[in-house]
C-alpha positions as CSV (number, residue, x, y, z in Angstrom):
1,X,30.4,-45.0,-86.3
2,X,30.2,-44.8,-90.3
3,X,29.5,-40.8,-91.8
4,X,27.9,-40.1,-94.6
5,X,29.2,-39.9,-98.2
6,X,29.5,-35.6,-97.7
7,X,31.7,-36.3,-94.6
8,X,29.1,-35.4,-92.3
9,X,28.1,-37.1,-89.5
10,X,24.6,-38.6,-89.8
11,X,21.8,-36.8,-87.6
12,X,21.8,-37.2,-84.1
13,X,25.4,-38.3,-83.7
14,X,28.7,-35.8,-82.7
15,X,30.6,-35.0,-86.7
16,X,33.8,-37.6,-86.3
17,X,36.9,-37.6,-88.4
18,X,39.6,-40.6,-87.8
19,X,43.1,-38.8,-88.2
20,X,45.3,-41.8,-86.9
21,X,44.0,-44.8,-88.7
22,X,44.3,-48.2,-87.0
23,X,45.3,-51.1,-88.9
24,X,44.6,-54.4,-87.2
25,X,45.5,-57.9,-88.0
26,X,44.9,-61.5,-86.7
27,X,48.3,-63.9,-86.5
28,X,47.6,-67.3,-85.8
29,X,50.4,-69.2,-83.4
30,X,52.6,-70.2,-86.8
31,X,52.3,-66.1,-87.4
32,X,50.2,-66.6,-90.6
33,X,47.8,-63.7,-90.8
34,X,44.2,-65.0,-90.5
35,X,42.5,-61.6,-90.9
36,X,43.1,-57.9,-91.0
37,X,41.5,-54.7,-91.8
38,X,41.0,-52.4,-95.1
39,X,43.5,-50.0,-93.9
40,X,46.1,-52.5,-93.0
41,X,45.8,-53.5,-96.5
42,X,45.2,-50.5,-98.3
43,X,48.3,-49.3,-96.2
44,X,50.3,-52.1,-97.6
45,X,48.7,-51.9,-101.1
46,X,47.1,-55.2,-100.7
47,X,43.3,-56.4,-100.9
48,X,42.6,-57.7,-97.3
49,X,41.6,-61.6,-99.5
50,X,45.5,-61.1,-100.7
51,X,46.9,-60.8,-96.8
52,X,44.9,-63.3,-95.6
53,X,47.3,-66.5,-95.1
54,X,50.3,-64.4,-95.5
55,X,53.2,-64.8,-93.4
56,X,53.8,-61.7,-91.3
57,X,57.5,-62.9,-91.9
58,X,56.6,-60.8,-95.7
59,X,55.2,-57.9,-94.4
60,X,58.6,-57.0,-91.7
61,X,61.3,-55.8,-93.3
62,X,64.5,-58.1,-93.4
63,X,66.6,-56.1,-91.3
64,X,63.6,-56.2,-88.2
65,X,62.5,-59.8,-88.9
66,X,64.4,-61.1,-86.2
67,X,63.2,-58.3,-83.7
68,X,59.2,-59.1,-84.7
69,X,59.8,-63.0,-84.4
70,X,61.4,-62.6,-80.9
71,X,58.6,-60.7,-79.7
72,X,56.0,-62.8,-80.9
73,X,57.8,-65.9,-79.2
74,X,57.6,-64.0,-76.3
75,X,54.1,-63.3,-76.5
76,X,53.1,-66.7,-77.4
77,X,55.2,-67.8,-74.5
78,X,54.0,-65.2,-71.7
79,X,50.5,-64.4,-73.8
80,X,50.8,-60.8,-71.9
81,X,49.9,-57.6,-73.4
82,X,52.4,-54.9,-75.0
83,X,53.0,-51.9,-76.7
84,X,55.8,-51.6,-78.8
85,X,57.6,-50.3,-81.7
86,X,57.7,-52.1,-84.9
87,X,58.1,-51.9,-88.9
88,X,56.1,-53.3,-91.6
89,X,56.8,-53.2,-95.5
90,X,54.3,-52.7,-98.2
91,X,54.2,-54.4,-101.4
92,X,56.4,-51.9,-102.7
93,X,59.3,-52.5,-100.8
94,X,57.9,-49.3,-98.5
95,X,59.3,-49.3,-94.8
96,X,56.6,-47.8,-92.5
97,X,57.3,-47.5,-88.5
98,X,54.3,-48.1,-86.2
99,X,53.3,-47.8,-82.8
100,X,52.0,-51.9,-82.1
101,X,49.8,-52.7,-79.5
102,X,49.6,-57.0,-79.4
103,X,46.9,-58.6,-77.4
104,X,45.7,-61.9,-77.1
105,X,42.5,-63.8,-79.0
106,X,40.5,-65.7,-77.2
107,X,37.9,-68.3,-78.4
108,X,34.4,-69.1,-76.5
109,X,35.9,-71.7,-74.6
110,X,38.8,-69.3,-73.3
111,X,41.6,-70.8,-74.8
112,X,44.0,-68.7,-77.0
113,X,44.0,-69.0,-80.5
114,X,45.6,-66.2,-81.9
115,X,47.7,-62.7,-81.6
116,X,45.7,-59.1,-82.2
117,X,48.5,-56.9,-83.7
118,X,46.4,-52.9,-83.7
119,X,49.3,-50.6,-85.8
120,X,49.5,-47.3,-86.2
121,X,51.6,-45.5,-88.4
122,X,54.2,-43.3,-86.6
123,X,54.1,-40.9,-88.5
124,X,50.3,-40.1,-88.5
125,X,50.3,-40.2,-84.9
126,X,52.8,-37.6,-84.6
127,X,51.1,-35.4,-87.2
128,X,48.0,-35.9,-84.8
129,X,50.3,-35.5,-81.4
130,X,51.0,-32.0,-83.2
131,X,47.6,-31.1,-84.1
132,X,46.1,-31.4,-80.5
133,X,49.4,-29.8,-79.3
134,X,48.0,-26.7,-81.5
135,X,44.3,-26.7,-79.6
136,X,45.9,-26.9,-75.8
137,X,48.1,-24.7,-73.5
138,X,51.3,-26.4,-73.7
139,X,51.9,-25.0,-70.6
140,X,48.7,-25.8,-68.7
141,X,48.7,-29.4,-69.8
142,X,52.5,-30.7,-69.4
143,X,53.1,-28.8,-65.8
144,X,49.5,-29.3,-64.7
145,X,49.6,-30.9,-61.1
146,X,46.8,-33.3,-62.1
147,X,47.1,-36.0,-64.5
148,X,46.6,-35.2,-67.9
149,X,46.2,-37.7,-71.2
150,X,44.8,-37.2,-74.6
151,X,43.4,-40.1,-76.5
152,X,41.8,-40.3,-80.2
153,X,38.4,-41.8,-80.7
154,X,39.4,-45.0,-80.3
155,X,40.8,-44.9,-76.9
156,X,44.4,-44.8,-78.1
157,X,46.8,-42.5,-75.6
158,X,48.1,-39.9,-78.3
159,X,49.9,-37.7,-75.6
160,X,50.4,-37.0,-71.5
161,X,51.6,-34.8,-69.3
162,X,54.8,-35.6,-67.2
163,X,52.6,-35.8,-64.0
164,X,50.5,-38.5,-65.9
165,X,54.2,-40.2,-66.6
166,X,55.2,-39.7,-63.0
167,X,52.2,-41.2,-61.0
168,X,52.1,-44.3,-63.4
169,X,55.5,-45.0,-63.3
170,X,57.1,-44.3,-66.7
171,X,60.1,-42.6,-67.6
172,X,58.9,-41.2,-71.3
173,X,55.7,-40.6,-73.5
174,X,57.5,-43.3,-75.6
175,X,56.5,-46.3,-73.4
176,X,52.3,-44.8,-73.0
177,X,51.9,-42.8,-76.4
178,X,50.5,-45.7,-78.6
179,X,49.2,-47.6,-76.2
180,X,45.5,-48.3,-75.1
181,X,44.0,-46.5,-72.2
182,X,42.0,-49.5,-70.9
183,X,46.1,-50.5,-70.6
184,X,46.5,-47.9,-67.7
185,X,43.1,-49.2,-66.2
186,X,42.6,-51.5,-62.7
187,X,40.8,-54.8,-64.2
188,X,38.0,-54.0,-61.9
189,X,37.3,-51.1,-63.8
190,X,37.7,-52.1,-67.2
191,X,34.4,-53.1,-68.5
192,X,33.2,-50.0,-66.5
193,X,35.5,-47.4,-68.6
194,X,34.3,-49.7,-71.8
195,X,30.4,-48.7,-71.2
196,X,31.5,-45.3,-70.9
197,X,33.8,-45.4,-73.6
198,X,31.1,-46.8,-75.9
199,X,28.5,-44.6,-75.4
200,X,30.6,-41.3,-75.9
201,X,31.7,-42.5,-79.4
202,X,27.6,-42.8,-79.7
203,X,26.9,-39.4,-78.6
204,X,29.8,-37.8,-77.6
205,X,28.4,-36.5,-73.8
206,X,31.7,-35.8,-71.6
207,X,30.8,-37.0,-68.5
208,X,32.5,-37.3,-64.9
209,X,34.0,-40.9,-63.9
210,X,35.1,-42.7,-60.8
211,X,37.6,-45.5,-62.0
212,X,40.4,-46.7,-60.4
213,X,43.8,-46.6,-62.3
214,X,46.8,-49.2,-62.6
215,X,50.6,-47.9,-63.0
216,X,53.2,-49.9,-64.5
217,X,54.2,-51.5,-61.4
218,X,50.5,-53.3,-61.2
219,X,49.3,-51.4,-58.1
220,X,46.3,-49.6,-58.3
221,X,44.8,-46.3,-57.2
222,X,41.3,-44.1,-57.1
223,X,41.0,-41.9,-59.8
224,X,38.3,-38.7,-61.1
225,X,38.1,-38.6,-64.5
226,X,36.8,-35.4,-66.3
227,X,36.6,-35.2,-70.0
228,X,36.8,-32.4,-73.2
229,X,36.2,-33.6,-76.3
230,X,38.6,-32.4,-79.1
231,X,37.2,-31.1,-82.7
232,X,39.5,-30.4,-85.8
233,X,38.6,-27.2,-87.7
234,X,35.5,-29.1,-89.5
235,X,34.0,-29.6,-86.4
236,X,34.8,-33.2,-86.4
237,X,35.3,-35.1,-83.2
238,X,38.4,-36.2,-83.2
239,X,39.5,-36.9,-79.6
240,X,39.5,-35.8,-76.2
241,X,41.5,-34.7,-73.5
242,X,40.8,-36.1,-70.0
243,X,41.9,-34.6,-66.7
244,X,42.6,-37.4,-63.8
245,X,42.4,-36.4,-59.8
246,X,43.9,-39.3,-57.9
247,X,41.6,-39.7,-55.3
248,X,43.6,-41.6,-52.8
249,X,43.2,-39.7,-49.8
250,X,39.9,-38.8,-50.4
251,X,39.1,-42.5,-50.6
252,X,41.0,-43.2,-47.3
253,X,38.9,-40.1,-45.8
254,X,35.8,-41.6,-46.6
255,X,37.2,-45.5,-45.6
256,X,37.9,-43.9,-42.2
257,X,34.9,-42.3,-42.0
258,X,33.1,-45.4,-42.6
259,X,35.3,-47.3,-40.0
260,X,34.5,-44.7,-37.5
261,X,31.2,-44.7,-38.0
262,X,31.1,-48.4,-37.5
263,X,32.9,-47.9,-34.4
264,X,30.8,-45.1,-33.0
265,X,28.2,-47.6,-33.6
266,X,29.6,-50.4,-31.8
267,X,30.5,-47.9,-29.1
268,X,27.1,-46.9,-28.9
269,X,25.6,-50.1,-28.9
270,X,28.3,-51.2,-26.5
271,X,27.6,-48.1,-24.0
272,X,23.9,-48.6,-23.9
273,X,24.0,-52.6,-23.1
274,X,26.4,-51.7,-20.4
275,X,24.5,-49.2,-18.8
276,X,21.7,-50.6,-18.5
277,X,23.0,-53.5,-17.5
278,X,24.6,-51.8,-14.5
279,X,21.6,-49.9,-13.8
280,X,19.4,-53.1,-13.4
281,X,20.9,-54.2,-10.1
282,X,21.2,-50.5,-9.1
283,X,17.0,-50.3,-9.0
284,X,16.4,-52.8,-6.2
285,X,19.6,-52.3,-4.5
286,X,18.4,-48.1,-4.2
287,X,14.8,-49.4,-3.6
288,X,15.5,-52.2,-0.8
289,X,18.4,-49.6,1.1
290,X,15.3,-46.9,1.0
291,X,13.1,-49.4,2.6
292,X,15.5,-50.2,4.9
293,X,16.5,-46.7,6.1
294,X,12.6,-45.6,6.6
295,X,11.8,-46.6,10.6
296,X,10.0,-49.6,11.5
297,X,9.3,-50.0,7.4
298,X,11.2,-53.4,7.4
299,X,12.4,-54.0,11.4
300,X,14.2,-51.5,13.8
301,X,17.8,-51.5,12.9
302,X,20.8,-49.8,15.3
303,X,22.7,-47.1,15.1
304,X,25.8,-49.2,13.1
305,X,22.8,-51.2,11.1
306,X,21.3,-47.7,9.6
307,X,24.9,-45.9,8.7
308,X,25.6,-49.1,6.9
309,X,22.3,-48.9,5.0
310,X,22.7,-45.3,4.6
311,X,26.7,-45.5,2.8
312,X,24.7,-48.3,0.6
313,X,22.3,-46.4,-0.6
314,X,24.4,-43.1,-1.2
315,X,26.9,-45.1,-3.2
316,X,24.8,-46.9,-5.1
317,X,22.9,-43.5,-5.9
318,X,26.0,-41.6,-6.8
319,X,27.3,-44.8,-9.2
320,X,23.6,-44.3,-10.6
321,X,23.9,-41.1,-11.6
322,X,27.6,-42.0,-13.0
323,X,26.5,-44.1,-15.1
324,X,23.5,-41.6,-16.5
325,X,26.8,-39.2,-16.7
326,X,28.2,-41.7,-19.0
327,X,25.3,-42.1,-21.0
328,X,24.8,-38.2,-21.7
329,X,28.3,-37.5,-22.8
330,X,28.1,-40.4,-25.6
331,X,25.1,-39.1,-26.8
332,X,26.3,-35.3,-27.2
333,X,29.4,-36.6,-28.4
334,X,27.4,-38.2,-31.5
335,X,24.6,-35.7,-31.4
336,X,22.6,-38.3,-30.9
337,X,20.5,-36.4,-27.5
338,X,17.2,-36.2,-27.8
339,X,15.2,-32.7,-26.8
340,X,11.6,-32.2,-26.4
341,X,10.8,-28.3,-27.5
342,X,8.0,-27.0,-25.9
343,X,6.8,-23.9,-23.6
344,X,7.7,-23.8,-20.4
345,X,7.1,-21.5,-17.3
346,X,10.5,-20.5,-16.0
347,X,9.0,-19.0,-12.2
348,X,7.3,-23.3,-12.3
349,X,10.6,-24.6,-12.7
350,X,12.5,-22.2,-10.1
351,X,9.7,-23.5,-7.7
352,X,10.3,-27.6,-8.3
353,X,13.8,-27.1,-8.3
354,X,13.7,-25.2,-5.1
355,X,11.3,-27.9,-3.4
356,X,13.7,-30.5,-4.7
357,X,16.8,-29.6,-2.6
358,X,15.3,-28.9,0.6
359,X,16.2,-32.9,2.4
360,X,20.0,-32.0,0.5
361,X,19.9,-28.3,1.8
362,X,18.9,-29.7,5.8
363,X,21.5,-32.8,5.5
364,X,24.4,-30.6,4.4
365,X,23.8,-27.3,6.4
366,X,23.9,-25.5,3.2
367,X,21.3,-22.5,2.5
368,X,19.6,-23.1,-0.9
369,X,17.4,-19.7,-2.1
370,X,15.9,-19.9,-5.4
371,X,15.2,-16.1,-7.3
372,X,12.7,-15.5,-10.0
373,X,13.4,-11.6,-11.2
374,X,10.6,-9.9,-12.2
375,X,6.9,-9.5,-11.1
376,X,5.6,-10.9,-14.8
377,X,6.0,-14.8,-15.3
378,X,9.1,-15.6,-17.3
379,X,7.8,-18.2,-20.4
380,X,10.2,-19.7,-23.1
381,X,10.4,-22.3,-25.3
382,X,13.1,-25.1,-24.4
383,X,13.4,-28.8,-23.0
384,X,12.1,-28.0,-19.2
385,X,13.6,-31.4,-18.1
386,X,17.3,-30.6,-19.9
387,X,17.1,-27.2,-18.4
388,X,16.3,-28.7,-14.8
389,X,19.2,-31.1,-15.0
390,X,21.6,-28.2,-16.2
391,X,20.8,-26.3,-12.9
392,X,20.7,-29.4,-10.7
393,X,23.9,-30.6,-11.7
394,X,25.6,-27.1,-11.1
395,X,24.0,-27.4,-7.7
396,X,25.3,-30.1,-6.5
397,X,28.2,-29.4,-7.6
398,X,28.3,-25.9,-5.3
399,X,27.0,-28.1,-2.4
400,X,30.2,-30.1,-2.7
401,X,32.4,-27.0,-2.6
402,X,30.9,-24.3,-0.1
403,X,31.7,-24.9,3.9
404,X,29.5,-27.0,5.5
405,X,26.4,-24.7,8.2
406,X,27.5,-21.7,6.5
407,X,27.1,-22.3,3.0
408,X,25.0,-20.3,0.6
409,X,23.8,-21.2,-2.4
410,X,21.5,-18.6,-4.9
411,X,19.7,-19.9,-8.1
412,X,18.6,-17.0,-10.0
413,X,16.8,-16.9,-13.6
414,X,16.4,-13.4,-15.1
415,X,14.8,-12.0,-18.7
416,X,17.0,-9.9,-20.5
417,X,15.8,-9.2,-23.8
418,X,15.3,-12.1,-26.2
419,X,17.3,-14.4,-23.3
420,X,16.8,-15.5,-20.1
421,X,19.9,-15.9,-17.9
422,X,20.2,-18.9,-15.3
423,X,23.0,-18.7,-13.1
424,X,23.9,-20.6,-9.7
425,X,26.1,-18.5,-7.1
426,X,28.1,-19.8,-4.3
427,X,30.4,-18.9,-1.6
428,X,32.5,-21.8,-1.8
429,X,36.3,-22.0,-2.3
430,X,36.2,-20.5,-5.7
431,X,38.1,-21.2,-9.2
432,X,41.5,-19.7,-10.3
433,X,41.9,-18.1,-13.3
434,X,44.0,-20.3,-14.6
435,X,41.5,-23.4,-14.6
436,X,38.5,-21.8,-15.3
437,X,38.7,-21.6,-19.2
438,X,39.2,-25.8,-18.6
439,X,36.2,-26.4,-16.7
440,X,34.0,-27.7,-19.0
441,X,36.6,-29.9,-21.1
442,X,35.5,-33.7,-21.0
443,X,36.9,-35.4,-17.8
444,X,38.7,-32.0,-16.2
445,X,38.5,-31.4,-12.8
446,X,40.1,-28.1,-11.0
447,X,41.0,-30.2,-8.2
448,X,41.8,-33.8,-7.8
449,X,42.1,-33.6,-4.2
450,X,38.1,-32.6,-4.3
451,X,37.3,-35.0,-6.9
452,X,38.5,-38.0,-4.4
453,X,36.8,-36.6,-1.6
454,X,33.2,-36.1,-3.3
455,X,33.3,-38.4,-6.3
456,X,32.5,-37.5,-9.6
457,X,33.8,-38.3,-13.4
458,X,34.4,-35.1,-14.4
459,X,31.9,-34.8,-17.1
460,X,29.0,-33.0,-15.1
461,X,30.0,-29.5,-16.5
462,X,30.7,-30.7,-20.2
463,X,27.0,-32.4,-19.9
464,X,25.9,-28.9,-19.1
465,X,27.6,-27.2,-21.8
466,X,26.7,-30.1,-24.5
467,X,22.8,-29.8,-23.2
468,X,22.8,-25.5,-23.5
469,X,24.9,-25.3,-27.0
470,X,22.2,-27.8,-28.2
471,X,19.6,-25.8,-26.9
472,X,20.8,-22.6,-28.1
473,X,22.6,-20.9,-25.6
474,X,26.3,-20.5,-24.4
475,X,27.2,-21.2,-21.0
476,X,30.5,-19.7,-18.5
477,X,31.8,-18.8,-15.3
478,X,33.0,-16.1,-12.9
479,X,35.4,-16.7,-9.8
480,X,37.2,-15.7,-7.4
481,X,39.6,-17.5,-5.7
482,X,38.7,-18.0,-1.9
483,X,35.4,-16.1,-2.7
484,X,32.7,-18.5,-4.7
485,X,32.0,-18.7,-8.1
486,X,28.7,-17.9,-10.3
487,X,28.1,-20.8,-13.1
488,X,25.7,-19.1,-15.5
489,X,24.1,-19.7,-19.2
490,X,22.2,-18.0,-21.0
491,X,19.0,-19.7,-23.4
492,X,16.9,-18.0,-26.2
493,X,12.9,-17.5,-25.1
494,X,12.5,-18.7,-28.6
495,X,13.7,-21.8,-30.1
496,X,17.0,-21.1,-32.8
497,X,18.4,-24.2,-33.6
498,X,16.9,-27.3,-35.0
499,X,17.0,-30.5,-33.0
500,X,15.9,-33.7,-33.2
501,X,12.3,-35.0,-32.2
502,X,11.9,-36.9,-29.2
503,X,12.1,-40.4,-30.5
């Protein structure tokens, strides 16, 4: 960017003032100079037309000639990138130490042609090292736990903290101070930090960057890059300092993330084939065993003929529901249920629920009472079906615990307040204390020895608690040991979370 003849910075632009000035130069592979620029020249008191076809051999000092030509046969050798120290000599005789950064040239048809030599005069950068070191809290930047490097307008690395040393690898400012940041920069993000580069020397916005980083070792890592631009006491830009967050386990984080939400997917997908897939063969293997049991449906059958039919269909209608079991918990586990919001009359679902485990009631010998409290129909707002299958699974699961004749079962649902409570009381064998606070873990049972005997995959009461918590409610138990136990939750009359729409 050029200013104007005042030293102001034409309109529209940020006010610039170069403090460190580059020289540059162009040696061809014999180390004749095929181009430089004004201030390598003026620096050497030569016009540019005088340098050009100069030996570089005439601008190194006698005593370093044999330092310069060695690295230059390495370069031409290796064509690798460096920064380094080296000496130059005006016309004068003058001795001037620089900071050298030598790239390679490359021509359109990518072959290399030539060495770029950018110089800096040592003793400017450290006048400008001391400057910035003026306009920053020495303590702040050099024990800072983040990275921390300052660079001048052209994307030269002026100074660093010793975190920035540390995480890149290098054991002084001596091998980074000098050298070009896109030097400390993964090649995948190079022309990325170029673009960005380029347009704050244009307008001189600081803006937030994702790149990723290279140490000196060649491995890379994620990097946050927030900029401050530095001003000298004109108001010129002159620089800026640049904070870096390695990002490396936040990147991991959000890599696993993604894996896992690949895998959830898979399981998902997985789970649902499956299920269905077993439930297929279930439908006419339930339908045919029901035809079968039903007298003179399909042909009189004996007394050995109907007990078999009647273990086929109870197995195949407890692996049904299994499976359904199976199904549920994957969906609460990725939120995934769906729930259909609307009113519902409490006293109409105590009724079907009650009508719906009479056969079970009569085939187990267990009484089954259900009790609406209150003369005034109970109405909320909830999923009528989820609520149902909360209360039927608790009730079979007190039919498989209370003593067979003599067994009582009560399903109450009460108002109180804002809530109504739903509980399901039994006179079975009862919970300790111990296990009760486990009960609705995934896959815990209280008691193996029952769990063998009456089937079951242990995820009934987590279904229950996953279906209340989504519908707003919280769900526990009270037992004594030897006495029964009383499963109840409790569900807002008015809906309180948000849930997804039936799809």
């Amino acid at each position: 960017m050029e200013s104007g003849t005042d030293g102001q910075a034409r309109a529209g632009t940020p006010k610039l003032k170069k403090m460190v000035h580059e020289m540059r130069r162009l040696i061809n592979m014999d180390g004749i100079i095929l181009d430089c620029n004004e201030a390598y020249a003026e620096k050497l008191g030569y016009t540019t037309d005088e340098v050009i076809g100069m030996s570089m051999d005439e601008h190194t000092p006698a005593e370093h000639r044999a330092d310069m030509r060695k690295e230059f046969d390495e370069w031409k050798e290796t064509k690798k990138s460096k920064t380094l120290k080296t000496w130059i000599m005006s016309r004068d005789g003058k001795e001037i130490e620089t900071i050298s950064s030598i790239s390679s040239s490359i021509n359109s048809s990518g072959r290399v042609t030539a060495m770029l030599d950018v110089m800096m005069d040592f003793v400017e950068l450290k006048t400008f090292q001391k400057f910035v070191m003026i306009r920053k809290f020495e303590s702040l930047y050099e024990n800072s736990p983040d990275l921390y490097r300052t660079v001048n307008y052209n994307g030269t690395i002026v100074d660093c903290n010793k975190t920035y040393l540390k995480d890149l690898g290098y054991d002084s400012k001596d091998e980074v101070i000098g050298s070009n940041l896109l030097e400390h920069t993964a090649d995948r993000s190079v022309d990325t930090l170029r673009i960005h580069m380029a347009t704050w020397r244009k307008t001189g916005r600081e803006k937030d960057s994702e790149i990723w980083m290279k140490r000196k070792d060649g491995t890379e890592f994620p990097a946050l890059l927030t900029p401050t631009n530095i001003y000298d006491d004109e108001g010129f830009m002159i620089g800026r300092n640049v904070v870096i967050k390695d990002t490396s386990r936040l990147y991991e984080t959000e890599k696993m993330l993604s894996e896992k939400e690949k895998i959830d997917k898979m399981k998902e997908e997985f789970l649902s084939m499956i299920t269905h897939e077993l439930k297929s063969p279930l439908t006419p293997i339930i339908g045919f065993a029901q035809a079968l049991a039903r007298p003179k449906l399909l042909g009189e059958m004996n007394e050995k003929q109907m007990e078999a039919v009647t273990t086929i269909l109870s197995n195949a209608t407890t692996l049904k529901k299994l499976i359904g079991d199976l199904l549920d918990a994957h969906k609460l586990e990725l939120g995934k249920m769906k729930f259909a919001l609307k009113e519902m009359s409490v006293n109409g679902l105590m009724d079907v629920i009650e009508k719906s485990f009479q056969l079970t009631a009569q085939e187990k010998g267990v009484a089954i009472q259900c009790v609406t409290v209150g003369e005034e129909e109970i109405r909320m707002v909830s999923d009528n079906d989820r609520v149902k299958q909360v209360i039927t699974n608790l009730t079979y699961n007190a039919i498989d615990f209370v003593p067979k004749d003599t067994g009582r079962i009560t399903i109450t649902a009460e108002r109180k307040d804002s809530d109504v409570v739903f509980s399901v009381k039994d006179n079975g064998i009862g919970i300790p204390p111990e296990k009760q606070k486990q009960l609705f873990a995934k896959f815990y049972q209280a008691d193996t020895s029952h769990s063998r005997k009456h089937g079951g995959t242990g995820l009934g009461l987590s279904i229950c608690k996953g279906i209340v918590e989504s519908l707003g409610g919280t769900i526990d138990v009270e037992s004594t040991e030897g006495e029964g136990s009383n499963f109840y939750f409790v569900l807002p009359m008015e809906k309180r979370v948000e849930l997804d729409p039936v799809s």
